[in-house]
VEXDOZA-175589 format. One record per residue (C-alpha): residue number from 1; residue in one letter; z, x, y. Coordinates in steps of 0.1 Angstrom, whole numbers. Layout:
N
     i   aa       z       x       y
   NUM    A       Z       X       Y
...
// end
This chain:
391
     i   aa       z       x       y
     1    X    -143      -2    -375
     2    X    -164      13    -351
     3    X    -141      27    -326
     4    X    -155      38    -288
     5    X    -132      59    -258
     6    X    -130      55    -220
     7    X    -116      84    -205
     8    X    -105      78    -170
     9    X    -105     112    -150
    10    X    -119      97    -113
    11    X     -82     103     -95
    12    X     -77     129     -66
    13    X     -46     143     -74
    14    X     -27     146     -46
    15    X       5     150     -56
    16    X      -4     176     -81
    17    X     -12     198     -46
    18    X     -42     212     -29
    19    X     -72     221     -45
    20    X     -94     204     -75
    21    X     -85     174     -87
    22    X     -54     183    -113
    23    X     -79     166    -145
    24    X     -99     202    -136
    25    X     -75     222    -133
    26    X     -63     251    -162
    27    X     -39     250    -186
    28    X     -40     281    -211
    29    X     -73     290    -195
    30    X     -92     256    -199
    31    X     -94     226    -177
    32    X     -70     197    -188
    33    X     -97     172    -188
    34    X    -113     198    -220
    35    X     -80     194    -238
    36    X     -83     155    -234
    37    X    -116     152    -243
    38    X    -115     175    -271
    39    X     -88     155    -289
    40    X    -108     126    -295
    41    X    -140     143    -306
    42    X    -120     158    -333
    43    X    -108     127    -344
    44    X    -134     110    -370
    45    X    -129      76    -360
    46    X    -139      77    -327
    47    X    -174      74    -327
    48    X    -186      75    -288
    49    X    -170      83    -257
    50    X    -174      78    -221
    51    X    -156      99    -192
    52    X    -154      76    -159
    53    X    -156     108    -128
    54    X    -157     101     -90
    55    X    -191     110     -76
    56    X    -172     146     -59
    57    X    -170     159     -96
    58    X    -201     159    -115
    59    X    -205     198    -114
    60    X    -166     199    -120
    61    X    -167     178    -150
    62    X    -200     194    -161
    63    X    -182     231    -163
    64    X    -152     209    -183
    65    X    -170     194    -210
    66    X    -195     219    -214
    67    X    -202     220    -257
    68    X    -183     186    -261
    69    X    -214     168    -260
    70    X    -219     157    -295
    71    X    -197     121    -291
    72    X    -202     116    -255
    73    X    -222      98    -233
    74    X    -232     104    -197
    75    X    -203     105    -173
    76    X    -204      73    -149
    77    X    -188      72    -114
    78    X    -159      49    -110
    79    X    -148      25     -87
    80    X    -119      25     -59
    81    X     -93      15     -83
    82    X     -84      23    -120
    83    X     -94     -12    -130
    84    X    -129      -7    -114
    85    X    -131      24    -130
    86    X    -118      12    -164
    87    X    -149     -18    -161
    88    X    -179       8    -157
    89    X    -171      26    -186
    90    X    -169      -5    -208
    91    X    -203     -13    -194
    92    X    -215      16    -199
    93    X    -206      15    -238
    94    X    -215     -19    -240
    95    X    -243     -14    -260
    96    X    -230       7    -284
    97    X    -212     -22    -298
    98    X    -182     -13    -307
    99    X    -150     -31    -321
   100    X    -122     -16    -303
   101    X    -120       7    -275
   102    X     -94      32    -264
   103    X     -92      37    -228
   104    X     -67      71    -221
   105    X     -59      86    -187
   106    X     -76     123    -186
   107    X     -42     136    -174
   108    X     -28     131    -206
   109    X     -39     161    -227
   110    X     -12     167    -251
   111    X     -21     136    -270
   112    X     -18     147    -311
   113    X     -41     135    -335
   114    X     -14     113    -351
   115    X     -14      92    -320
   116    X     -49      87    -321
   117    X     -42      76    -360
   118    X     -15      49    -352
   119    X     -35      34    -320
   120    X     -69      28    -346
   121    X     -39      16    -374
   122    X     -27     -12    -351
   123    X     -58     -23    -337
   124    X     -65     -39    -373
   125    X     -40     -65    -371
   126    X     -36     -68    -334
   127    X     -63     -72    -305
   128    X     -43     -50    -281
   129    X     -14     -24    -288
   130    X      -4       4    -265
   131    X      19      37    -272
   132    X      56      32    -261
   133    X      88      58    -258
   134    X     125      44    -259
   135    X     142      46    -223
   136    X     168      70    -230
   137    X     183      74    -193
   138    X     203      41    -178
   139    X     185      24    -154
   140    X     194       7    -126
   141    X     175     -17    -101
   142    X     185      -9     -68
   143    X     180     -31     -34
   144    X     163     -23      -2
   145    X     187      -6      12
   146    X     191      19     -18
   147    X     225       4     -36
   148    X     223      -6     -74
   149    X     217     -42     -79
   150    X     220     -45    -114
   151    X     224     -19    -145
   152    X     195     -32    -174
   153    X     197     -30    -209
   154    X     175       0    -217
   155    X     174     -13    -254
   156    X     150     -39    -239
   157    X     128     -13    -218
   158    X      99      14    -232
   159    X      77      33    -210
   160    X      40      29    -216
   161    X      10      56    -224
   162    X     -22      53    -230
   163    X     -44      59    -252
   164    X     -41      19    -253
   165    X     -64       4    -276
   166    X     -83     -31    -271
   167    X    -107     -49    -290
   168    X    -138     -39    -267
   169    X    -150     -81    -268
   170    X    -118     -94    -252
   171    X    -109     -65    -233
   172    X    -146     -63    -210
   173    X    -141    -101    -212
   174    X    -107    -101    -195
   175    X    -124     -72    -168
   176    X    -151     -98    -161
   177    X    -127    -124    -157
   178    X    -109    -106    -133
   179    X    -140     -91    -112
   180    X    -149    -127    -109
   181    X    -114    -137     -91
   182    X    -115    -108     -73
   183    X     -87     -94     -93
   184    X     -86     -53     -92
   185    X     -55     -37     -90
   186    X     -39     -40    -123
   187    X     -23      -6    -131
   188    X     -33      -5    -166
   189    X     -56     -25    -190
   190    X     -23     -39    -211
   191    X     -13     -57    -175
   192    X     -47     -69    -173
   193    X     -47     -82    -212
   194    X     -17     -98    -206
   195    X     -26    -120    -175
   196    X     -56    -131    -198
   197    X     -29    -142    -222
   198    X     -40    -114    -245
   199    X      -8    -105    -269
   200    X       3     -68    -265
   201    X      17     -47    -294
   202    X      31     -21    -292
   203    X      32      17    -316
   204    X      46      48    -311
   205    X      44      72    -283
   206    X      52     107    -284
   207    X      75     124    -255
   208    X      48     151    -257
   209    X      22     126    -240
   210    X      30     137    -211
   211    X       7     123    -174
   212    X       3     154    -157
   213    X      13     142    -118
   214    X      28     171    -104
   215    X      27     207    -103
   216    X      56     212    -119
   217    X      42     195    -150
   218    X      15     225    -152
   219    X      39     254    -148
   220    X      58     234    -180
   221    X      30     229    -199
   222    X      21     262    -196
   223    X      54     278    -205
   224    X      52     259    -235
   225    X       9     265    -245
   226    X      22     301    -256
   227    X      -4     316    -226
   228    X       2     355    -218
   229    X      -8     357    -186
   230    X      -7     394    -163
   231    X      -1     398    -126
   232    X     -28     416    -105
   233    X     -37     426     -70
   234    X     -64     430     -43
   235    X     -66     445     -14
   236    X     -92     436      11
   237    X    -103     450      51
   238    X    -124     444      76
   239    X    -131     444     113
   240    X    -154     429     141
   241    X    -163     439     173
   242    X    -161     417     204
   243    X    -190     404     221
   244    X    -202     376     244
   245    X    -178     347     242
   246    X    -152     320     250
   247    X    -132     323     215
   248    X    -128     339     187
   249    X    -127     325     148
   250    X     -95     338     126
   251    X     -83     324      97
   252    X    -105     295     104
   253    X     -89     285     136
   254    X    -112     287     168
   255    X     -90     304     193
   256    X     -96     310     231
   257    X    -104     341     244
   258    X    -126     360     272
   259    X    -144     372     243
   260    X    -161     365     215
   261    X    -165     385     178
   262    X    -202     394     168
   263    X    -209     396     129
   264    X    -239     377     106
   265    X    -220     353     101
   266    X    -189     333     118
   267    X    -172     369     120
   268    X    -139     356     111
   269    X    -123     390     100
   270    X     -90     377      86
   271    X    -110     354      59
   272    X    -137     383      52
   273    X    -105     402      42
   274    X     -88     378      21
   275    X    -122     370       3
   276    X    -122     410      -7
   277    X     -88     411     -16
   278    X     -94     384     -41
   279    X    -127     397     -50
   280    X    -104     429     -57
   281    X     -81     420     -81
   282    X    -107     400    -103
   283    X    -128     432    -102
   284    X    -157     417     -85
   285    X    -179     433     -60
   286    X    -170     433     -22
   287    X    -178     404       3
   288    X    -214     418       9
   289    X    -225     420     -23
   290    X    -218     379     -29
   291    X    -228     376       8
   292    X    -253     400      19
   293    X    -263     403      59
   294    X    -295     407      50
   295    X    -301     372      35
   296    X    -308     350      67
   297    X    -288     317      48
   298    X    -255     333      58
   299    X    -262     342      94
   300    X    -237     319     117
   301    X    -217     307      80
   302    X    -182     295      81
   303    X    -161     320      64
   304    X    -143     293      42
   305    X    -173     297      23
   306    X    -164     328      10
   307    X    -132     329       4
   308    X    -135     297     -17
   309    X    -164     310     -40
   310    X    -140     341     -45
   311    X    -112     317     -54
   312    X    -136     299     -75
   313    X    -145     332     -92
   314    X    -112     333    -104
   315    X    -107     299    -112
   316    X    -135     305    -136
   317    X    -114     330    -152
   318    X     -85     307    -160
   319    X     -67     328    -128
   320    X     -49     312    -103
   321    X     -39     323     -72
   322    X       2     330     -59
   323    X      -1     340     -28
   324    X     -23     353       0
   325    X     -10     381      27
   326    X     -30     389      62
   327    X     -22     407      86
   328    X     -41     415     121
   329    X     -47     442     144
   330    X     -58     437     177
   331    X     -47     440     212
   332    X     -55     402     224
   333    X     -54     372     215
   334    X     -17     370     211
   335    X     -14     359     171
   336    X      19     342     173
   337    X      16     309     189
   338    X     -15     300     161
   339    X      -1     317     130
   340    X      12     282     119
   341    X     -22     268     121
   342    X     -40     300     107
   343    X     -17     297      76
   344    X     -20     260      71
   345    X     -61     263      72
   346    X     -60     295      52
   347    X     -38     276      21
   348    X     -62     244      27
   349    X     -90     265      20
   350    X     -73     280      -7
   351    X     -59     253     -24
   352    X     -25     269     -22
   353    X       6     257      -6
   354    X      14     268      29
   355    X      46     288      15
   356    X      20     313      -6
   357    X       2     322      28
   358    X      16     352      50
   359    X      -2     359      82
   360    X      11     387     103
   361    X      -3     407     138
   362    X       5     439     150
   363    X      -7     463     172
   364    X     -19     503     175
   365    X       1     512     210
   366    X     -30     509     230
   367    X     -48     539     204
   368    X     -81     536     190
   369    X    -109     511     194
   370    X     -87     482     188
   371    X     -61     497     215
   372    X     -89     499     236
   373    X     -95     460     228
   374    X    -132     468     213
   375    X    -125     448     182
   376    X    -104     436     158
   377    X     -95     445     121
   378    X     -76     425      94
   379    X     -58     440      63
   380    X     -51     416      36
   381    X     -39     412       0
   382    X     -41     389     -29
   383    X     -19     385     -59
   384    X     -34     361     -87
   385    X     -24     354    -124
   386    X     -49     352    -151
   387    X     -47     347    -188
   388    X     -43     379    -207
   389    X     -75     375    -234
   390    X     -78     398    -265
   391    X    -110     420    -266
// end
């Protein structure tokens, strides 16, 4: 049997939270989609693989599957839905000829090697078979307006996984069919093989196979990967002087003001101190070392810039970051009426939920150069978590 894969890893994420797209995102210091596509390299049957990316991710998925080369193909760009998706990476493993394929959802990266074993099993007496868990809750259906219907016989129900393995003839055959109707929204390619009157077994799932959809599901897996992880902190400052203008730029907010801040670049002093303090606790160099004023490509940047390659810096390191805290110092503008805003653009940057953002303004009593309203300065602080590796 020559046996092929399509891993499907083009989603966005969202309800996973901000940031990457949760099939790049770390779990015991490697991105989930490694996990995924390591599994099936390991396994000896599988013979070729395809992973089907959206056309934002090629650096993303690049930095993923860095080593695991030996089995796969070039990454193709899929299509508006999962079925579109699905189609160009049987295409693009057309010519390898295979007899079955196994097409598996990239967010599923706690797939064993047994389940890979009784997915290949099946396929030799049956021409489609997908993994399938008993329903152990009752389940009701429940009306429009919310009120049970009807109570069904969970002996009768069994939630579905993937990997779900197809012979590869029938299964592009049934895609083609459907292109051709202008059929494209079937949720997964066992409700495709059935509307082409394809007969669906069914093996054994594992309760482990898990579809990572929420963020929750990462701080679980996580707790049970065995990580160490350790706590550290950063600390970061800076401060502008005002110039010529009609607004100033804090926390990537453009807010009114009789004056402007000079600086190389956007002079957005609450972001240049957030990008040190994270730079801080991975024990990277300051801002201007990353960033220098004297390089002309930075003059007029916008900040965001800077704090996300810090972020990404950490990301790198398997770190993620818990929280962000800024706070101001300047005599005008007032800070209150835009710290909402401030801390929603500062966690959208971040890739962080608003709750993990502080941003806070004080004064000095009319003392100093910022009493004086010359300026403004920004103190902030990072906390991040990062795996704890042995050297």
């Amino acid at each position: 049997m020559r046996v092929a894969a399509v891993i499907v890893a083009g989603g966005r994420g969202h309800r996973a939270g901000t940031g990457k797209p949760k099939q790049y995102r770390q779990i015991g210091g490697e991105p989930l989609l490694r996990r995924t596509l390591r599994a099936f390299h390991e396994h000896e049957a599988v013979g070729r693989i395809v992973t089907v990316i959206h056309s934002d991710d090629v650096a993303d998925y690049d930095d993923a599957s860095g080593g695991l080369d030996k089995k796969s193909l070039p990454p193709v760009i899929g299509g508006a839905t999962r079925q579109l998706s699905v189609f160009a990476g049987l295409k693009a493993i057309e010519t390898a000829a295979p007899d079955f394929v196994l097409v598996h959802d990239a967010v599923r990266p706690l797939l064993s090697q047994a389940l890979l074993s009784r997915a290949i099993e099946t396929a030799k007496t049956a021409s489609a078979a997908v993994p399938v868990v008993p329903v152990t809750d009752t389940v009701k259906r429940v009306d429009a307006s919310g009120n049970v219907a009807a109570t069904l016989d969970r002996n009768e129900l069994r939630l579905t996984q993937t990997p779900q393995i197809f012979s590869f003839a029938k299964l592009i055959d049934a895609h083609r069919r459907a292109a051709a109707q202008g059929l494209q929204d079937f949720s997964d390619d066992a409700s495709l093989a059935e509307w082409a009157g394809i007969r669906v077994a069914t093996f054994a799932g594992e309760p482990e196979n898990v579809k990572f959809t929420t963020a929750d599901d990462f701080l679980r897996a996580e707790a049970l990967s065995g990580t160490l992880y350790e706590f550290r902190s950063g600390n970061g400052f800076d401060v502008h002087a005002f110039g010529p203008g009609d607004h100033v730029t804090l926390g990537g907010i453009k807010i009114p003001h009789t004056k402007g801040l000079t600086g190389h670049s956007d002079a957005d002093v609450v972001l240049h101190a957030l990008t040190d303090a994270v730079l801080g606790a991975i024990g990277e160099a300051d801002i201007g070392t990353h960033f220098p004023p004297s390089d002309e490509k930075w003059r007029g940047a916008s900040s965001d810039r800077f704090l996300r390659h810090a972020i990404e810096l950490l990301q790198k390191m398997g770190g993620r970051l818990v929280n962000l805290d800024a706070t101001l110092l300047c005599e005008a503008p007032k800070i209150g009426p835009h710290r909402g805003a401030m801390r929603a653009s500062i966690a959208a940057i971040a890739g962080i939920d608003m709750g993990r953002v502080a941003v806070k303004a004080t004064t000095t009593e009319k003392l100093g150069f910022i009493g004086r309203g010359e300026g403004i300065a920004a103190i902030a602080n990072a906390t991040v978590r990062i795996p704890v590796r042995n050297s």
